[in-house]
C-alpha positions as CSV (number, residue, x, y, z in Angstrom):
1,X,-6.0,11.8,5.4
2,X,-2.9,10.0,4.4
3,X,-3.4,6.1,4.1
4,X,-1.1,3.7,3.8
5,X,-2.7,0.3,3.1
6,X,-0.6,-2.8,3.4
7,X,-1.7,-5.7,2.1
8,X,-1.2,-9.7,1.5
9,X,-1.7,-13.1,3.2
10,X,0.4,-13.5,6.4
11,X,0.2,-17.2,6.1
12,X,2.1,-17.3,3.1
13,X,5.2,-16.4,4.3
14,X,6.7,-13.3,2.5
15,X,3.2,-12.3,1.1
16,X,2.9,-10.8,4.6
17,X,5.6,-8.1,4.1
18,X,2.8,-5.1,3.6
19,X,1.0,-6.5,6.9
20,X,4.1,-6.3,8.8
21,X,5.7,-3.0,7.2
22,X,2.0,-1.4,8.3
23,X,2.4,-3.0,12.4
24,X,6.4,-1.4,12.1
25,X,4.5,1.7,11.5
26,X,2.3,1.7,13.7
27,X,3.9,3.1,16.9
28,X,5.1,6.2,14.7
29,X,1.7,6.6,13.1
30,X,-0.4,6.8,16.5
31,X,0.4,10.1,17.2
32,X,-0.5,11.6,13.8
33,X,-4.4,11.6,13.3
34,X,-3.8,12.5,9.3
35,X,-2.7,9.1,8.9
36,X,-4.5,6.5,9.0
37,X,-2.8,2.3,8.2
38,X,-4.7,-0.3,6.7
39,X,-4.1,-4.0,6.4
40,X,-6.2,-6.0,3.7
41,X,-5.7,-9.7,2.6
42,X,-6.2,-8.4,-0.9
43,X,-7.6,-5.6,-2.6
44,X,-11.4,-5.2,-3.3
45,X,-13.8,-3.0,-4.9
46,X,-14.8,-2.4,-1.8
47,X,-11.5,0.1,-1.0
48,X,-12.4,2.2,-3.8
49,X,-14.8,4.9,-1.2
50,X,-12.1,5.3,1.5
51,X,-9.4,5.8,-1.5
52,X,-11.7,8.7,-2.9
53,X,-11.5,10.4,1.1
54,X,-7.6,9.6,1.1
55,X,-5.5,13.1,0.6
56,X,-2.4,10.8,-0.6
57,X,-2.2,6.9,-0.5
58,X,0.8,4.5,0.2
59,X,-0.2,0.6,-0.9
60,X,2.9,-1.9,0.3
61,X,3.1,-4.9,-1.0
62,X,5.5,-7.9,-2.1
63,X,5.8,-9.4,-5.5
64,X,7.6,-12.2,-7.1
65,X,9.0,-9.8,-10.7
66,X,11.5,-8.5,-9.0
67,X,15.0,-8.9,-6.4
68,X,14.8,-10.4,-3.4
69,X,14.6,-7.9,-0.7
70,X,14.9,-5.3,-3.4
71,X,12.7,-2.3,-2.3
72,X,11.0,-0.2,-5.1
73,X,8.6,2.6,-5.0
74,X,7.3,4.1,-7.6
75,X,4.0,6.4,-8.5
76,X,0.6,4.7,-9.3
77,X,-1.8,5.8,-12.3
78,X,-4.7,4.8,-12.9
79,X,-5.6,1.8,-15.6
80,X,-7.9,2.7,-18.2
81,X,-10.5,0.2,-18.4
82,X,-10.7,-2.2,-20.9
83,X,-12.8,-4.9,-21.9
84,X,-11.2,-7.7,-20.4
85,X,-11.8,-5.5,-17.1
86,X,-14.2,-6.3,-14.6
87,X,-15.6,-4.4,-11.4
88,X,-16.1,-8.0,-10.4
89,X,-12.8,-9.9,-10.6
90,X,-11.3,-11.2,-7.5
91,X,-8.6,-9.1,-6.8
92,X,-7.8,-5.5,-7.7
93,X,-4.6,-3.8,-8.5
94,X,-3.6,-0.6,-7.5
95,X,-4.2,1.0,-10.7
96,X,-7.9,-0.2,-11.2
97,X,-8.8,0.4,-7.6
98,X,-8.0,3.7,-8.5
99,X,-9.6,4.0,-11.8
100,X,-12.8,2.4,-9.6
101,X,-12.6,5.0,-7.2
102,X,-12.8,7.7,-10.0
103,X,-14.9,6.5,-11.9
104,X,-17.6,5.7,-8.6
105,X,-16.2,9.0,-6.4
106,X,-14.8,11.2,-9.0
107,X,-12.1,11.5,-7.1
108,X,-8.1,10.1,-7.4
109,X,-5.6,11.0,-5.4
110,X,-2.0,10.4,-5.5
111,X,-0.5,7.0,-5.4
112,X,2.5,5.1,-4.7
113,X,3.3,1.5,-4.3
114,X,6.1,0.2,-2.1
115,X,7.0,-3.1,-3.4
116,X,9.5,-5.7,-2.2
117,X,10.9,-8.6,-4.2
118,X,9.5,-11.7,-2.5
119,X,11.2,-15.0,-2.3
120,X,9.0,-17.5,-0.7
121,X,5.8,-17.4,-0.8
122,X,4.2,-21.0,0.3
123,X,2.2,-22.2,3.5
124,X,4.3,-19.9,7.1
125,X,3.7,-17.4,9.0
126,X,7.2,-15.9,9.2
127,X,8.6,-13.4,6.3
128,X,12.0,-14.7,4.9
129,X,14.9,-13.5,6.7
130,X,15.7,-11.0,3.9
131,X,12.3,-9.5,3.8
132,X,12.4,-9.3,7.7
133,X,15.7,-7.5,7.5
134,X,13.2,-5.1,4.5
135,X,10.6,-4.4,6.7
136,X,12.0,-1.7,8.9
137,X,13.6,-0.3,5.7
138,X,10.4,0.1,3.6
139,X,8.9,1.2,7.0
140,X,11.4,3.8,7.4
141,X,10.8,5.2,3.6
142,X,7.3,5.3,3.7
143,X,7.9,7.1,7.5
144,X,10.3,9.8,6.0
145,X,7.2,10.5,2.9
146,X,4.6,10.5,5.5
147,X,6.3,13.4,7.9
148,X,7.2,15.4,4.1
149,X,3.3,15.1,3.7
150,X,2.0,16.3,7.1
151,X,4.4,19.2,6.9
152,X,3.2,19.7,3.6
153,X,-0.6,19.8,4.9
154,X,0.4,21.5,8.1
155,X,2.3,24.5,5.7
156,X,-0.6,24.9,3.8
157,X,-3.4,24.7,6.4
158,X,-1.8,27.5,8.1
């Protein structure tokens, strides 16, 4: 399974850009039963077992560190733990979920994070009209690395 999990509040305006990317990609991913989409408010420990089934996974998400509307992907490793680390802290990052699902499952499979450069995240349900104009961008990315995978999978299934 490929799974693309998109995640952030949609009541804070642009923090909803990985809940909309995942409902652009929805149509497209309907008629491929490899992948399957996700959209959390955050990330919990609780993701770690469906990360350990996962073949591949695609988080989306949006983040204040960066551009405006700038879309970056890059590969995610996983965090070594450390003693400021907890398996019970509110939220999760990418990394740790997949150090938890390693160290719970024994298994971690490849990661990548699509991130977009947020610019307003207080109280609205609307992204900004820059991240709206992102959406089918990022959706369009992670579309193009989802068909290189199933004809990857396909390739070697057969």
């Amino acid at each position: 399974m490929l799974l693309v999990i998109g995640y952030g509040n949609s009541l804070r305006s642009d923090d909803g850009f990985g809940p909309a990317v995942i409902e652009a990609l929805r149509p497209w991913c309907q008629n491929h039963p490899a992948i399957e989409l996700m959209v959390v408010h955050q990330l919990l420990p609780e993701l770690a077992e469906v990360l350990s089934q996962a073949e591949m996974i695609f988080f989306v998400d949006a983040a204040f560190d960066m551009a405006g509307g700038g879309i970056s992907c890059r590969a995610v490793s996983v965090e070594q733990a450390d003693e400021t680390s907890s398996a019970l802290a509110h939220s999760f990052s990418p990394s740790r979920l997949l150090s938890l699902s390693l160290a719970a499952y024994g298994k971690c499979p490849p990661a990548f994070i699509y991130t977009v450069g947020a610019l307003n995240l207080g109280v609205g349900e609307k992204l900004s009209a820059v991240l709206a104009a992102a959406v089918p961008e990022a959706a369009g990315m992670i579309q193009g690395r989802l068909k290189a995978e199933i004809e990857r999978m396909t390739a070697s299934a057969g």
